[in-house]
C-alpha positions as a Markdown table, in Angstrom:
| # | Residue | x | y | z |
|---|---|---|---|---|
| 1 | Unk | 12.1 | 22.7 | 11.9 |
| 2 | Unk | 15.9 | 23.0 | 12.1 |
| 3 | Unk | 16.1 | 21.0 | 9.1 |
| 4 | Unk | 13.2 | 22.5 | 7.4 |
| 5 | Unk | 15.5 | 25.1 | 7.9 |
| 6 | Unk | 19.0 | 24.5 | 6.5 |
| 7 | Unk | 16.7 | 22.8 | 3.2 |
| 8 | Unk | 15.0 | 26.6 | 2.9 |
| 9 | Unk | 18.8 | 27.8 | 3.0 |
| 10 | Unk | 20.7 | 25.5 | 0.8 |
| 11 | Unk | 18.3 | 24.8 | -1.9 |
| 12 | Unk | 18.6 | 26.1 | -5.1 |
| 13 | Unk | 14.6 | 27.1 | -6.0 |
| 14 | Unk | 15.1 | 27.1 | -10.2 |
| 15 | Unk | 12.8 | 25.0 | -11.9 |
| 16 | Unk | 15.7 | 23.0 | -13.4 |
| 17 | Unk | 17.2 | 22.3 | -10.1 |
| 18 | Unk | 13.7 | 20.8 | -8.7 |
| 19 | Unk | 13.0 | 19.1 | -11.6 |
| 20 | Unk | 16.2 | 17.3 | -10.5 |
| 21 | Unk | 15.9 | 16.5 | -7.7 |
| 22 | Unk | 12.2 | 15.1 | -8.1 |
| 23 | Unk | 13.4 | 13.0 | -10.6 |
| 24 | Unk | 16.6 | 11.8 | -8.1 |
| 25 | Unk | 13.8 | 11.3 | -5.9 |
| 26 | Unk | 11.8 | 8.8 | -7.8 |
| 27 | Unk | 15.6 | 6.7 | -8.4 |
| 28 | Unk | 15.7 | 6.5 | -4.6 |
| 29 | Unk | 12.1 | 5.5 | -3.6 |
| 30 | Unk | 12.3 | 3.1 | -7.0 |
| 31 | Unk | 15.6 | 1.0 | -4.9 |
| 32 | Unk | 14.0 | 1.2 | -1.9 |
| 33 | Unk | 10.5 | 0.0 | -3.3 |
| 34 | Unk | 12.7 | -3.1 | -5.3 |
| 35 | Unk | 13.3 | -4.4 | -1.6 |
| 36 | Unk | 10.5 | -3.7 | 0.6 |
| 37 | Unk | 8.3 | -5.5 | -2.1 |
| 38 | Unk | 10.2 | -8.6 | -0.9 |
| 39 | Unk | 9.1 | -7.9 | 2.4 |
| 40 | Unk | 5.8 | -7.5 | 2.1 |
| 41 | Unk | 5.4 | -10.1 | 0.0 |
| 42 | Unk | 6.7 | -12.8 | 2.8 |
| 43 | Unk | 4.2 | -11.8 | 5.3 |
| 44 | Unk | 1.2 | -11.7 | 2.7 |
| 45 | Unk | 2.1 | -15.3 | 0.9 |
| 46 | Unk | 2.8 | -17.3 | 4.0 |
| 47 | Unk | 1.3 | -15.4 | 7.1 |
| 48 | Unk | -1.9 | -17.4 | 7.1 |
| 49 | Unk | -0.4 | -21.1 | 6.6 |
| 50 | Unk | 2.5 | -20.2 | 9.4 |
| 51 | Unk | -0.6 | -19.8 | 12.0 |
| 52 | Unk | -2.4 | -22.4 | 10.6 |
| 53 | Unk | 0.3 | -24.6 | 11.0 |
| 54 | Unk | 1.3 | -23.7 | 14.9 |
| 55 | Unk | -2.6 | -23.4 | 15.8 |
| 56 | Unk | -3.8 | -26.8 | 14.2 |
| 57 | Unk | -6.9 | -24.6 | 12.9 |
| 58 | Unk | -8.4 | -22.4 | 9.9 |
| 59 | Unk | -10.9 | -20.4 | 12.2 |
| 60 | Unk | -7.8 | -18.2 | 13.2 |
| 61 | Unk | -5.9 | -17.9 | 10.0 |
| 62 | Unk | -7.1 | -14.2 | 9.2 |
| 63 | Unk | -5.4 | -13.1 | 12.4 |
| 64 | Unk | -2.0 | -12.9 | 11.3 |
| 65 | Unk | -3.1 | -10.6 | 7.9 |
| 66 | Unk | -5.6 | -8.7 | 10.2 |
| 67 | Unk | -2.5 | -8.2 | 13.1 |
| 68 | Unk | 0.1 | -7.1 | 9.6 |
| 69 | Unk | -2.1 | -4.7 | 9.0 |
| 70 | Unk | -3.4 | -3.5 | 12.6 |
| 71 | Unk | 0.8 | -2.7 | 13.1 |
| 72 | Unk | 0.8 | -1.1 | 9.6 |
| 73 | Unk | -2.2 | 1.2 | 10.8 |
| 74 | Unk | -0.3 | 2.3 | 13.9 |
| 75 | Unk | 3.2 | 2.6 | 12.0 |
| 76 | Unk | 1.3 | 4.4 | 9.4 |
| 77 | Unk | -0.1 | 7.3 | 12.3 |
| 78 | Unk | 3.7 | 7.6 | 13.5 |
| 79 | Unk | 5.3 | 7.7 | 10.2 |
| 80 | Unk | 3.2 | 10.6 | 9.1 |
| 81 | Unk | 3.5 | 12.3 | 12.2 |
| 82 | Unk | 7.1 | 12.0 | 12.2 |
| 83 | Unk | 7.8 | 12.4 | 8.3 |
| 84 | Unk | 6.0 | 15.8 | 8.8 |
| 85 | Unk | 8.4 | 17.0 | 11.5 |
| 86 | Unk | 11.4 | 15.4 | 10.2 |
| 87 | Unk | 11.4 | 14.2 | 6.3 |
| 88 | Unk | 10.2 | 11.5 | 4.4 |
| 89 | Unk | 14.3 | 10.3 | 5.1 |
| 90 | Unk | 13.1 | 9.5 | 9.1 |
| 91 | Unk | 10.0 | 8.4 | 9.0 |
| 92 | Unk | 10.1 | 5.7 | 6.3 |
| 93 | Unk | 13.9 | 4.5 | 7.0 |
| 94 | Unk | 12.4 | 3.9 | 10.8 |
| 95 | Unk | 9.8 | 2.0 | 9.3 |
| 96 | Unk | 11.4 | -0.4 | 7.2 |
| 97 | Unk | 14.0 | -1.1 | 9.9 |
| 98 | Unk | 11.3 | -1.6 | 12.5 |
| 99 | Unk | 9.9 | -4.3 | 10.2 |
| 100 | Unk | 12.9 | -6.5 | 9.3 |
| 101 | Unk | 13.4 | -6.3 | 12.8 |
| 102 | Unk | 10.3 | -7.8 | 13.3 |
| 103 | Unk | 10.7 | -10.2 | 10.4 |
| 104 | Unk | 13.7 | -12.1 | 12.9 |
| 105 | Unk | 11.0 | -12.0 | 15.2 |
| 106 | Unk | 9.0 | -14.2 | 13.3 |
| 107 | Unk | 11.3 | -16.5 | 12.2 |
| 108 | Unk | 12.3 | -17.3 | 16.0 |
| 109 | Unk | 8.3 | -18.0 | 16.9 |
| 110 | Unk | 8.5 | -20.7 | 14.0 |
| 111 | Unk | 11.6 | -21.6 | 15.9 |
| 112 | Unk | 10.3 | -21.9 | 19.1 |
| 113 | Unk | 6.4 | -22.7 | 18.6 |
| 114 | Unk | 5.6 | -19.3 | 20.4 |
| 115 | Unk | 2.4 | -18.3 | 19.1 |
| 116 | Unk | 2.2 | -15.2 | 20.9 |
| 117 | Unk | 6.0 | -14.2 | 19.8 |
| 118 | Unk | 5.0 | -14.3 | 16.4 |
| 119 | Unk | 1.8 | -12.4 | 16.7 |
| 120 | Unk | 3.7 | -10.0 | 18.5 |
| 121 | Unk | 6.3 | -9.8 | 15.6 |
| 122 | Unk | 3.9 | -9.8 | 12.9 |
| 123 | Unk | 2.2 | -6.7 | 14.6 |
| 124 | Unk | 5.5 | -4.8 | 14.6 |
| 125 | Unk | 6.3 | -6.3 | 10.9 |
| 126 | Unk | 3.3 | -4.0 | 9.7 |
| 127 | Unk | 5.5 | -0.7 | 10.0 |
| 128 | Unk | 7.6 | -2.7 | 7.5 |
| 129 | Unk | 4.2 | -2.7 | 4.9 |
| 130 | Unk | 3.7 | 0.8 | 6.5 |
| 131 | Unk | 6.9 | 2.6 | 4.8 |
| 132 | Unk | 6.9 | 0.1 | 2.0 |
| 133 | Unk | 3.0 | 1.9 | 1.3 |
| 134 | Unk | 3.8 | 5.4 | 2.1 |
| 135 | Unk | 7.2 | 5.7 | 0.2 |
| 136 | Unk | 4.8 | 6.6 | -2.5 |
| 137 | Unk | 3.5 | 9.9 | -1.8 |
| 138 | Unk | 7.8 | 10.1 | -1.4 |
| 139 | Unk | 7.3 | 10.5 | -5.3 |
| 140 | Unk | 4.3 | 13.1 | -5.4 |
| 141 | Unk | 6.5 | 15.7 | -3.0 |
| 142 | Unk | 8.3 | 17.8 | -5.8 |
| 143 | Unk | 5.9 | 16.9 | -8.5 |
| 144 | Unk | 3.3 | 18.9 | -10.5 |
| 145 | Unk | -0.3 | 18.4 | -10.1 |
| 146 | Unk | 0.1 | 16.8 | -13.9 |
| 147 | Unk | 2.7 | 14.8 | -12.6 |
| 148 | Unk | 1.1 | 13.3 | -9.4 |
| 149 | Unk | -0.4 | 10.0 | -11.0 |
| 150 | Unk | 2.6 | 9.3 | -12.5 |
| 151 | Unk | 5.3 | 9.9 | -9.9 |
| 152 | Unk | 2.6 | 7.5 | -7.7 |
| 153 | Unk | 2.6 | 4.4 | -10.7 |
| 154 | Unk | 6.7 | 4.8 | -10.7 |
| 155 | Unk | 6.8 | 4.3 | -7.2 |
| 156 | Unk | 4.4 | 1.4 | -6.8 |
| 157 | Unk | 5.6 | -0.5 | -10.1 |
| 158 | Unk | 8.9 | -0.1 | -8.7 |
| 159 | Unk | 7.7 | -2.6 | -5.9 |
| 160 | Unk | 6.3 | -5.3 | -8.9 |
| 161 | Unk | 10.0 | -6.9 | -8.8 |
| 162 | Unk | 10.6 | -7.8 | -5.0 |
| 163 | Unk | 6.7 | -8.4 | -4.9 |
| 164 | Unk | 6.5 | -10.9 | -7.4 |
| 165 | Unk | 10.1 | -12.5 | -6.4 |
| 166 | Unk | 8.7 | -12.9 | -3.2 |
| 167 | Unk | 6.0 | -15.3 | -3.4 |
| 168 | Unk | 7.8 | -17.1 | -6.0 |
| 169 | Unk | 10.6 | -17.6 | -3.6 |
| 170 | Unk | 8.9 | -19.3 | -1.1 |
| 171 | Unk | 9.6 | -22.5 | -1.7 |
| 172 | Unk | 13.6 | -21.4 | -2.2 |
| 173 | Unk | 13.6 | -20.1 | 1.2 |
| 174 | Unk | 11.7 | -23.1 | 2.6 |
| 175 | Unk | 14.3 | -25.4 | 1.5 |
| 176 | Unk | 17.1 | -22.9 | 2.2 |
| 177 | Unk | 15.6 | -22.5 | 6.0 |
| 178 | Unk | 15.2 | -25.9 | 6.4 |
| 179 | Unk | 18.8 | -26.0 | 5.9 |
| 180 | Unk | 19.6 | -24.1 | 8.9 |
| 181 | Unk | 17.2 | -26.0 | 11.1 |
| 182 | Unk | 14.1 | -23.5 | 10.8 |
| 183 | Unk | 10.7 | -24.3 | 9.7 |
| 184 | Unk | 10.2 | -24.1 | 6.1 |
| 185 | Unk | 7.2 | -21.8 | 6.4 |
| 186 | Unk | 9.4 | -19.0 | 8.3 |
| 187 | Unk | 12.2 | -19.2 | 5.3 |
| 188 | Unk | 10.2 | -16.2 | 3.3 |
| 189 | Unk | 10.4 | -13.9 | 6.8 |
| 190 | Unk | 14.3 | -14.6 | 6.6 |
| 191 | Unk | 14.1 | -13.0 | 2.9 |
| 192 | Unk | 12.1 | -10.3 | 4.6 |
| 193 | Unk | 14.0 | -9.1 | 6.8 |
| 194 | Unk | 16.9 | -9.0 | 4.5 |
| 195 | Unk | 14.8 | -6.7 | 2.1 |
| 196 | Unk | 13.4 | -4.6 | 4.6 |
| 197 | Unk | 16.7 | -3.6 | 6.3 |
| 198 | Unk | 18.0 | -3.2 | 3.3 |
| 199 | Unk | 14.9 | -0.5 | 1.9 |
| 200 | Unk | 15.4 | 1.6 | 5.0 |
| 201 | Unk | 19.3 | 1.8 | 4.8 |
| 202 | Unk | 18.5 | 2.6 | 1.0 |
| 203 | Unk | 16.3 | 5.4 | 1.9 |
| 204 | Unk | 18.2 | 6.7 | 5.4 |
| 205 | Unk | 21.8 | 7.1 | 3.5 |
| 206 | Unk | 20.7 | 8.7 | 0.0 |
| 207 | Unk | 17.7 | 10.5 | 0.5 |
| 208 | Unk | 19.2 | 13.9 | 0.9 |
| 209 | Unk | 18.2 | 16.6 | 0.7 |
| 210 | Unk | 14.8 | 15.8 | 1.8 |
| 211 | Unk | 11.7 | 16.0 | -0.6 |
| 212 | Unk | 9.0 | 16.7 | 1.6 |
| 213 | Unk | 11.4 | 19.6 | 3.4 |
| 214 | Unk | 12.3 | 20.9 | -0.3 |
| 215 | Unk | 8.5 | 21.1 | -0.7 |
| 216 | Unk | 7.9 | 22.6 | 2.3 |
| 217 | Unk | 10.5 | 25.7 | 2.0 |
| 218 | Unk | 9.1 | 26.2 | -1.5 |
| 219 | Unk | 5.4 | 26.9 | -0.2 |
| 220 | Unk | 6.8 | 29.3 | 2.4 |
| 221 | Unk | 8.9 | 30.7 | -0.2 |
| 222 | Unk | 5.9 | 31.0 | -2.6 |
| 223 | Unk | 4.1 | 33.0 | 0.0 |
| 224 | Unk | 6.6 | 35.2 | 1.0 |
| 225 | Unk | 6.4 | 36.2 | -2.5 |
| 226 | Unk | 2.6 | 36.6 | -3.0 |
| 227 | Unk | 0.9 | 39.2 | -2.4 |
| 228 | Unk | -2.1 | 37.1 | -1.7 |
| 229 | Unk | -1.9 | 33.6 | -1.5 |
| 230 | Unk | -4.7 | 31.8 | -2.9 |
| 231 | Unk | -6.2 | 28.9 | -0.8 |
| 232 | Unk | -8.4 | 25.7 | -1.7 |
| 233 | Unk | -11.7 | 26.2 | -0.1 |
| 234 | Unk | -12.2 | 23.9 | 2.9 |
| 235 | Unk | -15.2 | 22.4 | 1.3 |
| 236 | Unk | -13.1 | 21.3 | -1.7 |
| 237 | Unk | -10.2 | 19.8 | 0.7 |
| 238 | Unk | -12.5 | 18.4 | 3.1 |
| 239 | Unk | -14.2 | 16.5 | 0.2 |
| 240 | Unk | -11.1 | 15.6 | -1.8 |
| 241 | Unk | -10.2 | 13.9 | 1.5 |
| 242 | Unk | -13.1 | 12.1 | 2.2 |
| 243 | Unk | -13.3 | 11.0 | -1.4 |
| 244 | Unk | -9.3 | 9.6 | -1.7 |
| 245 | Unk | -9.5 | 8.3 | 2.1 |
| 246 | Unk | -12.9 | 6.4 | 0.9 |
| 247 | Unk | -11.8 | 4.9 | -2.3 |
| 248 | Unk | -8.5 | 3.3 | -1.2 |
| 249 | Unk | -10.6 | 2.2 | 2.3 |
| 250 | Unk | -12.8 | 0.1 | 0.2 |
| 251 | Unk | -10.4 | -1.4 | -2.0 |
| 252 | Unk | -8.3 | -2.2 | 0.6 |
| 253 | Unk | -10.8 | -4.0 | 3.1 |
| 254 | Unk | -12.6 | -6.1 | -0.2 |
| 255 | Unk | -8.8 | -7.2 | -1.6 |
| 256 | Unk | -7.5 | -8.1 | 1.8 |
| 257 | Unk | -10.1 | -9.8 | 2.2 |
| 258 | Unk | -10.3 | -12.4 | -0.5 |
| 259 | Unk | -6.2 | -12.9 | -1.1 |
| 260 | Unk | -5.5 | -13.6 | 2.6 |
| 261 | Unk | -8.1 | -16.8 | 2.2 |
| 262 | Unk | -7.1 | -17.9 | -1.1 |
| 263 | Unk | -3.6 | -19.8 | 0.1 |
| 264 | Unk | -6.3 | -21.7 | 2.6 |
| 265 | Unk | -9.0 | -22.3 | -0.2 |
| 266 | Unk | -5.9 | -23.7 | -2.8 |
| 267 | Unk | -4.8 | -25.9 | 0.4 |
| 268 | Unk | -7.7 | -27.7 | 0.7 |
| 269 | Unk | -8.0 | -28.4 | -2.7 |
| 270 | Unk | -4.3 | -30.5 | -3.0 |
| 271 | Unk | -2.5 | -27.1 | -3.7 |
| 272 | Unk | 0.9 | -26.7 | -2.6 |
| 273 | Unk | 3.4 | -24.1 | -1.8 |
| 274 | Unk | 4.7 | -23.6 | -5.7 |
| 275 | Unk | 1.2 | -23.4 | -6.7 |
| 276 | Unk | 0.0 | -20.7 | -4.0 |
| 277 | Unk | 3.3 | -18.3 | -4.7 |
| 278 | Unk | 2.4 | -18.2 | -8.0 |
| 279 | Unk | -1.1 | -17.3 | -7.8 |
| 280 | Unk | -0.1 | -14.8 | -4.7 |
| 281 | Unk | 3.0 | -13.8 | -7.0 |
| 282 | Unk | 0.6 | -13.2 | -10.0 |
| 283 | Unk | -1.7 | -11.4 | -7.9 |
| 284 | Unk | 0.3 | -8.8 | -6.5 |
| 285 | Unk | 2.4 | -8.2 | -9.8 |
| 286 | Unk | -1.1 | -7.3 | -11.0 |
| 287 | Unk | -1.3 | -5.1 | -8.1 |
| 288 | Unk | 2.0 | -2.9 | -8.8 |
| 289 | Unk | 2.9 | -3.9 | -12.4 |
| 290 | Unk | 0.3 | -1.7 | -14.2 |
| 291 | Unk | 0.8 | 1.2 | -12.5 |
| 292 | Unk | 2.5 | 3.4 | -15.1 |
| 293 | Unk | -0.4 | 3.0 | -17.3 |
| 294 | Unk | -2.8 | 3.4 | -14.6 |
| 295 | Unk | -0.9 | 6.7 | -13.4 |
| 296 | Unk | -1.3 | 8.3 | -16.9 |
| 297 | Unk | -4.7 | 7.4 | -16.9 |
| 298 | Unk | -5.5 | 8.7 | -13.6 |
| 299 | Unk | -3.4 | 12.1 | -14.9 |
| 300 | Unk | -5.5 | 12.3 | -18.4 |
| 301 | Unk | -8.8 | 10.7 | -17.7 |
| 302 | Unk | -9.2 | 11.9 | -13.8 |
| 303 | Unk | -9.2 | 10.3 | -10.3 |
| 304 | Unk | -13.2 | 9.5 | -10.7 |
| 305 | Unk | -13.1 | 8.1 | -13.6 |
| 306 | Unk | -10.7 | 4.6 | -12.5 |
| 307 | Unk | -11.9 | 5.0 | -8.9 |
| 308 | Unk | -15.3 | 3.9 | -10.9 |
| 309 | Unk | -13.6 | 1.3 | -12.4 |
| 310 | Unk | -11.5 | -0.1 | -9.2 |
| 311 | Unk | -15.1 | -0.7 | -7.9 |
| 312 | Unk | -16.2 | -2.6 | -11.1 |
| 313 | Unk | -13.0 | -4.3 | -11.3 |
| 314 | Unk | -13.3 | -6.1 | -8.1 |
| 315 | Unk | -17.1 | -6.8 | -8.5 |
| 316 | Unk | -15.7 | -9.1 | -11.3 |
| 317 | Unk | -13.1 | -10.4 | -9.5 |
| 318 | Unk | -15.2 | -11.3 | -7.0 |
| 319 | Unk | -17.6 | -13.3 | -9.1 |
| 320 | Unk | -14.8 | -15.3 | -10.7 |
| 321 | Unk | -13.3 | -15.7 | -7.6 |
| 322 | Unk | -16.6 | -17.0 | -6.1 |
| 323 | Unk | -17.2 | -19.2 | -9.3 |
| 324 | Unk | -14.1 | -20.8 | -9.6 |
| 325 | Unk | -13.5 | -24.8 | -9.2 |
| 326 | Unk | -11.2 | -25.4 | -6.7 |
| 327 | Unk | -8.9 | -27.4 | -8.7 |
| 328 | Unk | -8.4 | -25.1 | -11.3 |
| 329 | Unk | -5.3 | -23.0 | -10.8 |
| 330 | Unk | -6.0 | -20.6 | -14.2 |
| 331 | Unk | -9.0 | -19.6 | -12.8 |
| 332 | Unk | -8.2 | -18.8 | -9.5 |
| 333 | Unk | -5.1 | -16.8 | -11.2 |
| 334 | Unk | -7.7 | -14.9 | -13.3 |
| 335 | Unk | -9.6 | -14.2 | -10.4 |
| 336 | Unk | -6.7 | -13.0 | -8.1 |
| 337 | Unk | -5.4 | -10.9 | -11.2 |
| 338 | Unk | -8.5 | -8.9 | -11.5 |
| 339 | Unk | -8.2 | -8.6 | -7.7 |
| 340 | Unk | -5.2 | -7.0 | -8.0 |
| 341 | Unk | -6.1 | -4.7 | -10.8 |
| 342 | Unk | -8.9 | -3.4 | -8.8 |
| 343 | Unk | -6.7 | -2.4 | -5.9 |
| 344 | Unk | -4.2 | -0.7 | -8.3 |
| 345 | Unk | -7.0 | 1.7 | -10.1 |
| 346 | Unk | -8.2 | 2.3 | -6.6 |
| 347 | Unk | -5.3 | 3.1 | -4.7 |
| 348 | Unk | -3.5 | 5.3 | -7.5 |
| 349 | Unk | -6.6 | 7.2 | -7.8 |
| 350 | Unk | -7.5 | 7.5 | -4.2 |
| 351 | Unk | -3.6 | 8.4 | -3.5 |
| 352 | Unk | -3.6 | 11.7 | -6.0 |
| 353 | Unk | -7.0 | 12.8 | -5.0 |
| 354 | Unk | -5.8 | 13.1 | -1.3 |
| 355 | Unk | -2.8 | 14.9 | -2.4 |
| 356 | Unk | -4.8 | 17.2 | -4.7 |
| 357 | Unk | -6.3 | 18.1 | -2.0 |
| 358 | Unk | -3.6 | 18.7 | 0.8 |
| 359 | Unk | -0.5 | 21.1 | 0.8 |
| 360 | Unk | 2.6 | 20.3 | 2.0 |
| 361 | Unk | 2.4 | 22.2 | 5.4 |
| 362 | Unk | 0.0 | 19.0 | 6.1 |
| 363 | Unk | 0.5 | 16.5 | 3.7 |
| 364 | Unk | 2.3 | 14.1 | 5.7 |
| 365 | Unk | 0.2 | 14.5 | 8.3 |
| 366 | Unk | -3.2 | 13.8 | 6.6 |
| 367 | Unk | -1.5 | 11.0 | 4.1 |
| 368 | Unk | -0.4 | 9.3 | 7.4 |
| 369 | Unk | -4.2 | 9.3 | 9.0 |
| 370 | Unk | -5.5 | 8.5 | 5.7 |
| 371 | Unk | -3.4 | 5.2 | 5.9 |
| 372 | Unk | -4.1 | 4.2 | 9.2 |
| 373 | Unk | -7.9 | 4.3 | 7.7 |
| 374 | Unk | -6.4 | 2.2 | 5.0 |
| 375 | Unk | -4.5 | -0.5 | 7.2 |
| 376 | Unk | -7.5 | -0.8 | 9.8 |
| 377 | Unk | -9.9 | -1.6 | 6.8 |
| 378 | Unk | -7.2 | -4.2 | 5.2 |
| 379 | Unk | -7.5 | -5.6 | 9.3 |
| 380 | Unk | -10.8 | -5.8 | 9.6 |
| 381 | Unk | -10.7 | -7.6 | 6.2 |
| 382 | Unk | -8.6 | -9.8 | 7.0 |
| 383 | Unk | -10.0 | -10.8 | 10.8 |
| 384 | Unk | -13.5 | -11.0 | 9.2 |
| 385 | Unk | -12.1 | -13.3 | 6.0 |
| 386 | Unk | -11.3 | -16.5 | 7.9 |
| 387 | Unk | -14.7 | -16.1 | 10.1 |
| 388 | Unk | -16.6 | -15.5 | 6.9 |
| 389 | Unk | -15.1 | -18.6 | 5.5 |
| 390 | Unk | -15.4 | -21.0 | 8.4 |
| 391 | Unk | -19.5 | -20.3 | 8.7 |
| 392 | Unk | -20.3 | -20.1 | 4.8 |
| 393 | Unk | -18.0 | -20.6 | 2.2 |
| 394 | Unk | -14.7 | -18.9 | 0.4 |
| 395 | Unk | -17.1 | -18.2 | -2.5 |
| 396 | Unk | -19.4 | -16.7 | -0.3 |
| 397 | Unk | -16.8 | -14.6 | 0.7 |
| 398 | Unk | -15.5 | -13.7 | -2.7 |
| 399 | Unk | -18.8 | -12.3 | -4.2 |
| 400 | Unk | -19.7 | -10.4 | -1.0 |
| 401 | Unk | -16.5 | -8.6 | -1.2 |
| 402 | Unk | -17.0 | -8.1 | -5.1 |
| 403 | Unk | -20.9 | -6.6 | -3.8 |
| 404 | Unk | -18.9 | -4.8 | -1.4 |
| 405 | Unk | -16.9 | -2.7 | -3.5 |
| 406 | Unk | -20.1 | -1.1 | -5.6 |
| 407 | Unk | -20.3 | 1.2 | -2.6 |
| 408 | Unk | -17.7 | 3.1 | -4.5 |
| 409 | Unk | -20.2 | 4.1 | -7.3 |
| 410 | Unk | -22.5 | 6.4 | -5.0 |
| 411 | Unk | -19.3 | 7.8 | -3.8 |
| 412 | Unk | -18.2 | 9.1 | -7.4 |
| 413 | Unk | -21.4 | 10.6 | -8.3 |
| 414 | Unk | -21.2 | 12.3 | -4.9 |
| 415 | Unk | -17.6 | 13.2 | -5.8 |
| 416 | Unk | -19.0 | 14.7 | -9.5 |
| 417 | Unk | -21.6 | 16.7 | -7.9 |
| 418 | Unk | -18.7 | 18.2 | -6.0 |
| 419 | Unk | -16.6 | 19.3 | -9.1 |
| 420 | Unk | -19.1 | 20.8 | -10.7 |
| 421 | Unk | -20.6 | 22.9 | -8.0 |
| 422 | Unk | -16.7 | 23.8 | -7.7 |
| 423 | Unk | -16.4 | 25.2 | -11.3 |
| 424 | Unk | -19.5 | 26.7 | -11.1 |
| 425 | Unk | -18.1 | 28.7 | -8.2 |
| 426 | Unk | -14.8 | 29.1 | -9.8 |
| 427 | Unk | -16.5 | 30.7 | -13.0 |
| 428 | Unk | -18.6 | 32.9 | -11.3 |
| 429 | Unk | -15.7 | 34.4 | -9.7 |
| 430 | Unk | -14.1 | 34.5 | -13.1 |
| 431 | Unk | -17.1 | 36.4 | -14.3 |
């Protein structure tokens, strides 16, 4: 509050001045985003072959995607709790550090052959893909409700370069951790928690003054100034909610999923390292590098609209994924493309909807639950994926997951229904 404070105090309200600072904003989350992409890229590429290579078995390879994620779910709750009290500055830059903290963690469980050290670590290196997630609604604090799809996109594209660097580093950092007398599958962790260190000092030294504060003074300052302040309905937030939360749960849980098995699958099949980073590389540049054009999208055509086609993009992912030979690496990079995409109209859509339908007296709160919804779906996901794969089959897998995601089409027409009744109440009013 004292902070909230001294924001409400020093700020200078004109329209030029926020427009400033939203768009100073955006510079800093894009720097930050550059290196905790690296990040999250180590412990996605190499998780599952680092436990598969200190437990001698495939049953339990999910468990170190499904622990990433379990941490991110719980760093996800605390960093919306605490970014609502304190800023977007505290509760991200605690997050990244957390995680590159946890990253060293890792690499000494390679070190040592302590499986439980690096389960431990990986747990604590979610918080790391906690920040590295929630740095975008960073972007949305100070922007227009025409202005939320983009300021999203910028933020998540901004992650393409350290996410695609990542996985196509492995084998660099293998060598180069080799070289110091560490297994070659902890060398991406060392890049890790290089990049995440380096996103939260990013984001603790610059980000000032705080956007979510800024946005905070401005709505009491709004009111103050209103005779009557009009309020969304709770209906209309309740659903917004439901709808965002729902999208970007089902996306999350079906791409999870399927990516954290494909580095087994490619194993199997005489794949190596090069061969997996650049599929996983591929993959999650799909993920982040079509974000501006899916943020305009979302912003002209509407958050139903590409939350409709998230859930058709990953059915077809899914089927390729399912259908593709083993030994053919185009495929599979087709099928973990579209995988990709899918996530990226989900998430963008599912990400404005939420903060369409929150103010920023709550946001951070709610955005932070939402997550933790988010991360538990991406864990149960990836627990369930190396299960599912033991008893049947990766393609069985693959297409379930791509069946999985149609559950998003009964949601939109339940979300339509919704707008309409909406403007149907709205004109009455009107009338």
């Amino acid at each position: 509050m004292n902070e909230q404070k001294r924001v409400s105090e020093e700020i200078d309200a004109s329209p030029e001045k926020i427009n400033q600072l939203y768009r100073r904003t955006l510079i800093i989350v894009v720097l930050s985003q550059i290196f905790g992409g690296a990040g999250l890229a180590a412990g996605v590429t190499v998780g599952a072959l680092l436990a598969q290579d200190m437990l001698g078995t495939d049953a339990y390879s999910g468990v170190p995607v499904a622990l990433l994620t379990l941490g991110s779910a719980g760093a996800a709750y605390l960093i919306g709790r605490v970014s609502q009290n304190f800023g977007r500055r505290i509760g991200l830059a605690g997050g990244f550090l957390t995680g590159g903290i946890s990253a060293l963690g890792v690499v000494l469980a390679a070190v040592t052959d302590n499986v439980w050290l690096l389960f431990f670590s990986l747990l604590f290196y979610g918080a790391g893909t906690a920040s590295n997630l929630q740095a975008r609604y960073a972007g949305t604090d100070l922007a227009s409700a025409k202005q939320r799809g983009k300021a999203i996109s910028i933020a998540l594209v901004s992650t393409t370069v350290g996410a695609v660097a990542g996985p196509n580093l492995v084998g660099v950092m293998g060598d180069f951790a080799v070289s110091i007398g560490v297994p070659s599958l902890a060398g991406p962790f060392i890049l890790g928690a290089a990049a995440f260190i380096t996103a939260g000092l990013i984001l603790l030294v610059f980000m000032r003054p705080d956007p979510l504060m800024v946005s905070k003074a401005l709505e009491i300052e709004e009111r103050a100034d209103s005779v009557t302040t009009p309020t969304p309905t709770n209906v209309k937030n309740n659903r917004g909610i439901i709808i965002g939360g729902s999208v970007m749960v089902l996306t999350q849980m079906v791409m999870v999923a399927i990516m954290t098995m494909t580095p087994i699958h490619m194993g199997h099949h005489g794949h190596g390292l090069d061969a997996i980073g650049l599929v996983i590389g591929i993959h999650i540049g799909a993920m982040y590098l079509p974000s501006l054009v899916t943020g305009v999208l979302v912003d002209k055509v509407g958050r139903t609209a590409m939350a409709s086609a998230a859930g058709v993009t990953l059915l077809l992912a899914g089927i390729v994924a399912a259908t593709a030979p083993g030994d053919n690496l185009f495929v599979l990079i087709l099928a973990l493309a579209l995988l990709g995409l899918g996530w990226n109209f989900g998430l963008i859509s599912g990400t404005a909807t939420i903060v369409d339908a929150t103010t920023p007296s709550t946001r951070a709160k709610v955005q932070g639950s939402m997550d933790v919804l988010v991360a538990l779906s991406g864990a149960t996901g990836g627990m369930l994926s190396g299960m599912v794969v033991s008893h049947t089959s990766y393609s069985m897998l693959s297409i379930g997951g791509g069946l999985l995601s149609l559950l998003l089409l009964p949601l939109i027409i339940w979300a339509s229904r919704g707008n309409v009744a909406v403007k149907r109440e709205k004109n009455k009013k009107t009338a």
